[in-house]
N, C-alpha and C positions, 0 to 999 in steps of 0.2 A: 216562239222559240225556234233558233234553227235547227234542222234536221241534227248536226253534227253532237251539238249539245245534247239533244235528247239520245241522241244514238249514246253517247259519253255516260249519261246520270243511269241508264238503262243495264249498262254492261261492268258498269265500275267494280259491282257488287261483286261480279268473280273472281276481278286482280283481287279481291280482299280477303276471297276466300285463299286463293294459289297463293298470296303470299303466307297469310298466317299457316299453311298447309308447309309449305317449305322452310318455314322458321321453326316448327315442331320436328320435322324430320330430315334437316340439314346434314350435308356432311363436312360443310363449312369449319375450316381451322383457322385461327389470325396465324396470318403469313403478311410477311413483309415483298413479296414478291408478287409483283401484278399475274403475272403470267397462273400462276398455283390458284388466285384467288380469282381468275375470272376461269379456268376451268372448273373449279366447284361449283361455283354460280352456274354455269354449263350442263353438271353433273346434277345439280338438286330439277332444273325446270326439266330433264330428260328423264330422271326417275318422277316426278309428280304427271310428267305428261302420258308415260306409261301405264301409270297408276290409273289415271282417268280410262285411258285406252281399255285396261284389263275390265274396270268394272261395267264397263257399257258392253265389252263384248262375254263377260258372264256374271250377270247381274247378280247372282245366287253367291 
């Protein structure tokens, strides 16, 4: 199997985790305006990435 695939089937499992994580605590509204709906998209992967950030740096 080549490296890339394996590296792929190995790592997939956390986009599954971020996304079902960001679909439970979205701040996502339907808007008709790209520009609004790709800064939410923006706004949810910065607040889940913070999220991660906070709980490794105080695990408690």
């Amino acid at each position: 199997m080549p490296e890339i695939i394996d590296h792929y089937n190995k790592s997939k499992y956390g986009v599954s985790i971020a996304e079902q994580m960001i679909r439970v605590y979205t701040c996502s509204r339907i808007t008709r305006r790209w520009p609004l709906w790709l800064f939410m998209n923006i706004l949810d992967t910065v607040v889940l990435n913070a999220y991660i950030i906070w709980t490794f740096t105080y695990p408690n």
